[in-house]
C-alpha positions as a printed Julia matrix, in Angstrom:
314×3 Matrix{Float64}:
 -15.98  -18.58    9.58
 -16.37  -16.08   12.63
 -13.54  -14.26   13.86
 -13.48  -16.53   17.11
 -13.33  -19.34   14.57
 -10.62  -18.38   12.72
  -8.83  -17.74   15.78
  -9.38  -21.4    16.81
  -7.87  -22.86   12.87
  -4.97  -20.45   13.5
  -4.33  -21.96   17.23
  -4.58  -25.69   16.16
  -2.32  -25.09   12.3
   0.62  -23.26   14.26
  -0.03  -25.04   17.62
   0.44  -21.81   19.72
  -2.13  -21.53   21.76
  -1.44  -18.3    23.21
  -2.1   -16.48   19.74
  -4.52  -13.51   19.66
  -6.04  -11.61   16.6
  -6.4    -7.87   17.13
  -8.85   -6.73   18.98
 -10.53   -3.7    16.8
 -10.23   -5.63   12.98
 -12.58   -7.84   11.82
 -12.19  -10.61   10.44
 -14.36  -13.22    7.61
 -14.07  -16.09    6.12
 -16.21  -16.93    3.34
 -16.25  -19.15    0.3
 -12.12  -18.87    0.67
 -12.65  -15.34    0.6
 -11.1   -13.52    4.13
 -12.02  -10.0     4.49
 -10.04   -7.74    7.0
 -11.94   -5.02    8.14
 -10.79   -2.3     9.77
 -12.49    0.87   11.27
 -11.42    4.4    10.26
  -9.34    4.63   13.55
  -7.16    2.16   12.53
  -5.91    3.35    8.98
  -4.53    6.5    10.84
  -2.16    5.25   13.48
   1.18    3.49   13.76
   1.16    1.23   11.07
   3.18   -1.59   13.32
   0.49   -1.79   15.37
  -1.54   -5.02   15.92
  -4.61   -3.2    15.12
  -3.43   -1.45   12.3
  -0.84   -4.26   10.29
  -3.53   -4.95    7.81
  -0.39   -6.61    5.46
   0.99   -8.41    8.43
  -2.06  -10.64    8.88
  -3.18  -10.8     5.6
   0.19  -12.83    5.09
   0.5   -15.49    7.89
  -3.44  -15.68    7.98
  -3.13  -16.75    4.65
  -0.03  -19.24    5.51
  -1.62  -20.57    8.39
  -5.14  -21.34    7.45
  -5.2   -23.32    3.61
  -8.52  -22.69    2.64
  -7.83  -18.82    2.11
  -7.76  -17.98   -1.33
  -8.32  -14.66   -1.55
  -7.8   -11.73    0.74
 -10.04   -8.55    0.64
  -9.36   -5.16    2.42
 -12.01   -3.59    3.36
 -11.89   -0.45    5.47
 -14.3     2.82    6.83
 -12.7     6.4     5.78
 -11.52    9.14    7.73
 -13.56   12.01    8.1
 -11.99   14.98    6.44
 -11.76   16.61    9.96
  -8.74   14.75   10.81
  -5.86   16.5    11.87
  -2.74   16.83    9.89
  -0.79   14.52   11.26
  -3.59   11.62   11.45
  -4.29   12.86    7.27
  -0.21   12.0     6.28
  -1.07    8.63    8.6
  -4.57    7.7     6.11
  -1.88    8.5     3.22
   0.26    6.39    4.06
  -2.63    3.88    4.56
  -3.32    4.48    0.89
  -0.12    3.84   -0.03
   0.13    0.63    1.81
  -3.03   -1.05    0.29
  -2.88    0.17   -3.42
   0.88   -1.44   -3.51
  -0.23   -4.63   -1.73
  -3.4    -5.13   -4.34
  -0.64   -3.97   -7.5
   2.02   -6.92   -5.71
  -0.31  -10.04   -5.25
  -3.11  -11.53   -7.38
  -4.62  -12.98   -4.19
  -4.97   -9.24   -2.75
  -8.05   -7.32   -3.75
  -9.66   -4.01   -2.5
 -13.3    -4.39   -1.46
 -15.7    -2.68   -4.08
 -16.91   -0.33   -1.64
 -13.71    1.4    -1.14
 -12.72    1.86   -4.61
 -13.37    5.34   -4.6
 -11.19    5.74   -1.26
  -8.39    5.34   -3.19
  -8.79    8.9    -5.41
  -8.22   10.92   -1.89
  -4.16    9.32   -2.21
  -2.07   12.52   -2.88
   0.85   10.06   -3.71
   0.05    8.83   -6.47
  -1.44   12.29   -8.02
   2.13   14.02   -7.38
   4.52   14.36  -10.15
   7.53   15.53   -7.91
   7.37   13.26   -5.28
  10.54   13.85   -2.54
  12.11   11.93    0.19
  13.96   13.78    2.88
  17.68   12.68    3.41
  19.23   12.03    6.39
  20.54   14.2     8.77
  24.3    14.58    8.98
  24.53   15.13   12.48
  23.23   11.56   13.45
  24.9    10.81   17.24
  27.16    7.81   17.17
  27.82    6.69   20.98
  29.76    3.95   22.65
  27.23    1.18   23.78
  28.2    -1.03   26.44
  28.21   -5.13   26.38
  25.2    -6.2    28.13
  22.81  -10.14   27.75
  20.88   -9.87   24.37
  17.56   -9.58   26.03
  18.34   -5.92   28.12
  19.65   -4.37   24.55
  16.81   -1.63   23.64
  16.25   -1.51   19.62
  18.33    1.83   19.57
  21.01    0.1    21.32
  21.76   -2.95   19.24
  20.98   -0.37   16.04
  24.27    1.74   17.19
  26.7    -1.05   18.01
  25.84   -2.67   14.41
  26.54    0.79   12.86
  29.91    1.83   15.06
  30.96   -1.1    17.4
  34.25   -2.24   15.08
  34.23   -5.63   15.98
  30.17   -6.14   15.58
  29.83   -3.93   12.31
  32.64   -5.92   10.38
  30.57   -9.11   11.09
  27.47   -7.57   10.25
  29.33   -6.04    6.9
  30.65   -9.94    6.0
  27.19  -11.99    6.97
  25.6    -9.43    4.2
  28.35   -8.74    2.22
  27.78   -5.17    2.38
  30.14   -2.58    0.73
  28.11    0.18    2.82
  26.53    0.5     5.81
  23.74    2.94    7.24
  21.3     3.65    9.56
  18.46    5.95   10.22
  17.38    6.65    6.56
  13.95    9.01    6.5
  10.48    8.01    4.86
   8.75   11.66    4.78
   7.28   11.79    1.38
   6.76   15.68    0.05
   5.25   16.87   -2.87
   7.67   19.47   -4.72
   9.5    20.87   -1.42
  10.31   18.82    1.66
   7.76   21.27    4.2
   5.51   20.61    6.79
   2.69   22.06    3.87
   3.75   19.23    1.49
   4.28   16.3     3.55
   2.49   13.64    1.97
   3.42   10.61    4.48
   3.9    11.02    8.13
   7.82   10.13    8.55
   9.3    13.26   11.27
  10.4     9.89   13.64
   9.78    7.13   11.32
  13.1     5.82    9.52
  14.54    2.52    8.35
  16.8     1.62   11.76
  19.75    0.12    8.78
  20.31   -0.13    5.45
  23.24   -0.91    2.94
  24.26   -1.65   -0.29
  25.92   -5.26   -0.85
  28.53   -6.86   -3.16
  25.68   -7.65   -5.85
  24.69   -3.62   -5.98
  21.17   -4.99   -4.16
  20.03   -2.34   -1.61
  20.15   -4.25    1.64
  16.7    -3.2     4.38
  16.7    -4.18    7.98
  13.68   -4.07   10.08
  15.52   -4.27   13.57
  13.4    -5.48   16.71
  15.02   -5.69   20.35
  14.46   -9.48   21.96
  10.95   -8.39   23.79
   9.63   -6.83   20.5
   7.89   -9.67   18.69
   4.7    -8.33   16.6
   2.84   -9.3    13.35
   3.42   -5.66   12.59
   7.09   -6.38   11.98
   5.97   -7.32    8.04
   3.98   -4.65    7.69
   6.81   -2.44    7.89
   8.89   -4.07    6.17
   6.48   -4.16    3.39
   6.25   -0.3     3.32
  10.12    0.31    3.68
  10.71   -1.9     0.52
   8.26   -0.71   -1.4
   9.02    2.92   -1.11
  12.42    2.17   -1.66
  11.62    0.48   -4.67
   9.87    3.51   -5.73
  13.17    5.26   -5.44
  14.83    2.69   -7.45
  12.13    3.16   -9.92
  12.61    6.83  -10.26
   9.0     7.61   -9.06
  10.65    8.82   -5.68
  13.95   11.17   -5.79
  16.08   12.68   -2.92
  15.2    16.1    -1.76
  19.15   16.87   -1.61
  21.56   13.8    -2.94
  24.92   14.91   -1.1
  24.38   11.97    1.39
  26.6     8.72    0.89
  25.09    5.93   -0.46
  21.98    7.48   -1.49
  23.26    7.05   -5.11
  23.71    3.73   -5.03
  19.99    2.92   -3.63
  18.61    4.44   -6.45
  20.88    2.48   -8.76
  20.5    -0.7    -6.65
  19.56   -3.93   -8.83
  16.5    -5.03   -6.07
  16.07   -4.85   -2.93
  16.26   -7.52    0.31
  14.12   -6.5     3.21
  15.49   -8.49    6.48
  13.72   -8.65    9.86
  16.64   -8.74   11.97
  15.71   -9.9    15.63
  16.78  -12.74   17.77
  13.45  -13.92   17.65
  10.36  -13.57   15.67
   6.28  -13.35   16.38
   5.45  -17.1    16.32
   3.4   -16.87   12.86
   6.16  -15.19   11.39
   8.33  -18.19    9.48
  10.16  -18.87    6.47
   7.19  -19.6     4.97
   5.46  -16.36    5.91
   7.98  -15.06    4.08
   8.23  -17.48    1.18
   4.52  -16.05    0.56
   5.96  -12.25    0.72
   8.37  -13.02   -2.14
   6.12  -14.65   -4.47
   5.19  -11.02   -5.82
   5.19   -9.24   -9.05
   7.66   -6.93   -7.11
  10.86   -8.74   -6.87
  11.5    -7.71   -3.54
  13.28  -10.57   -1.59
  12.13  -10.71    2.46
  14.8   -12.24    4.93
  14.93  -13.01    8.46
  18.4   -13.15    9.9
  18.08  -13.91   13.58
  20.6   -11.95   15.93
  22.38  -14.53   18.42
  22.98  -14.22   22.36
  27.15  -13.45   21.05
  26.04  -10.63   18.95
  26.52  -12.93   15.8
  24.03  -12.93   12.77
  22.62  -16.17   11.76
  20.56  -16.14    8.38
  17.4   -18.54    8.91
  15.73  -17.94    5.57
């Protein structure tokens, strides 16, 4: 099957017609075989992206259309010209598809990029470091507005201070702490500019706790008019470096933070996309497909409500 092809099995299995695959990946269907191909442009940029959220259509492509039996990523490399910046992006890239091929027998890496994977600095490190957050995070008053004119940053800080919101958010989870804004730089030896591994000088988890049953608790937060595929991949990343932590692959640069020693001696973690509404190929069984992993990570979707109430769907 073509890419226009698959396009028209995805419409007619979810029954959205206004559905669109990404513009700059391929994609091919072949003997049950679907291979997602993306140009080097694409493994350095924001990995929530349509055209970059390799791991967010490998999973409802595979929900949506049954013949798929296998996925295979296949992409072009970088030169080694890159900048920086754009190099700590193709790491991360690394990261992302080595754990997704380790996590799910019907992942595979196409043979021709086998040898990609020797340029990952993360997984040649020894003393790999994640920063930890900043102490002097603003907490501001946010006033009561509809649901749909909150931006992300908005609905993140009444969760985290609003009294009245937070202790609802705190029962719905069960959480005995509460966070938000935690870093994912990855350094080598010394949190630097030098040793940053993976890009992470904005990107954070928007709130995370610990619950009742010591699990470390992720939420992927999206405002009402965010609704992307790339939602999954993201999650995907945050619980899996995360899990590192809890593994003991990943420390804290500096552990004088609260909370930071109880996600390394969480019991598993539960990645939620929180968001009063969701890409229409993202369902429960999207996610269903997520958890059946050698990983044990648990993915959630809690939908937020028009009175600021959390509703779990699945």
């Amino acid at each position: 099957m073509t890419k226009s092809q698959i396009l028209k099995a995805l419409k007619t299995a979810c029954s959205h017609k206004g559905i669109r695959l990404p513009t700059l990946i391929d994609f091919n269907l072949n003997g049950g075989v679907l291979t997602i191909d993306l140009p080097w442009e694409n493994t350095i940029k924001n990995m929530q992206k349509d055209n970059s959220a390799f791991e967010g259509w490998a999973f409802v492509l595979k929900r949506w259309i049954s013949t798929i039996r296998k996925v295979k990523i296949k992409w072009a490399d970088p030169s080694s010209k890159i900048t920086l910046n754009q190099e700590q992006h193709y790491q991360r890239f690394l990261f992302r598809v080595m754990q997704l091929d380790k996590a799910y027998e019907w992942i595979e890496i196409d043979s021709t990029n086998r040898g990609s994977l020797s340029r990952s600095k993360y997984f040649k490190s020894r003393n790999l470091l994640l920063n930890t957050p900043s102490s002097l995070r603003p907490r501001k008053n946010i006033p009561k507005k509809p649901l749909p004119d909150y931006k992300e940053s908005e609905l993140e800080m009444l969760i985290v201070t609003d009294a009245g919101i937070s202790n609802d958010f705190r029962k719905t989870f069960e959480l005995v702490h509460l966070d938000n804004q935690l870093p994912v730089g990855v350094f080598d030896g010394v949190v630097s500019e030098k040793t940053k591994i993976l890009t992470g000088s904005k990107s954070a988890i928007d709130i995370w706790g610990i619950n009742k049953n010591n699990e470390l608790c992720l939420f992927e937060l999206k405002d009402a008019h965010n609704k992307k595929v790339g939602a999954l991949t993201e999650m995907f990343f945050y619980a899996f470096l995360l899990n590192d932590v809890r593994n003991k692959i990943v420390k804290f640069d500096i552990n004088n933070h609260p909370g930071l020693d109880q996600i390394a001696g969480a019991e598993r973690i539960v990645c939620y996309l929180l968001a009063p509404d969701a890409h229409p190929l993202i369902d429960c069984e999207v996610l269903r497909l997520m958890n059946a992993s050698k990983s044990g990570i648990t993915y959630k979707y809690t939908q937020i409500e028009s009175n600021l109430n959390f509703k779990v769907v699945c």
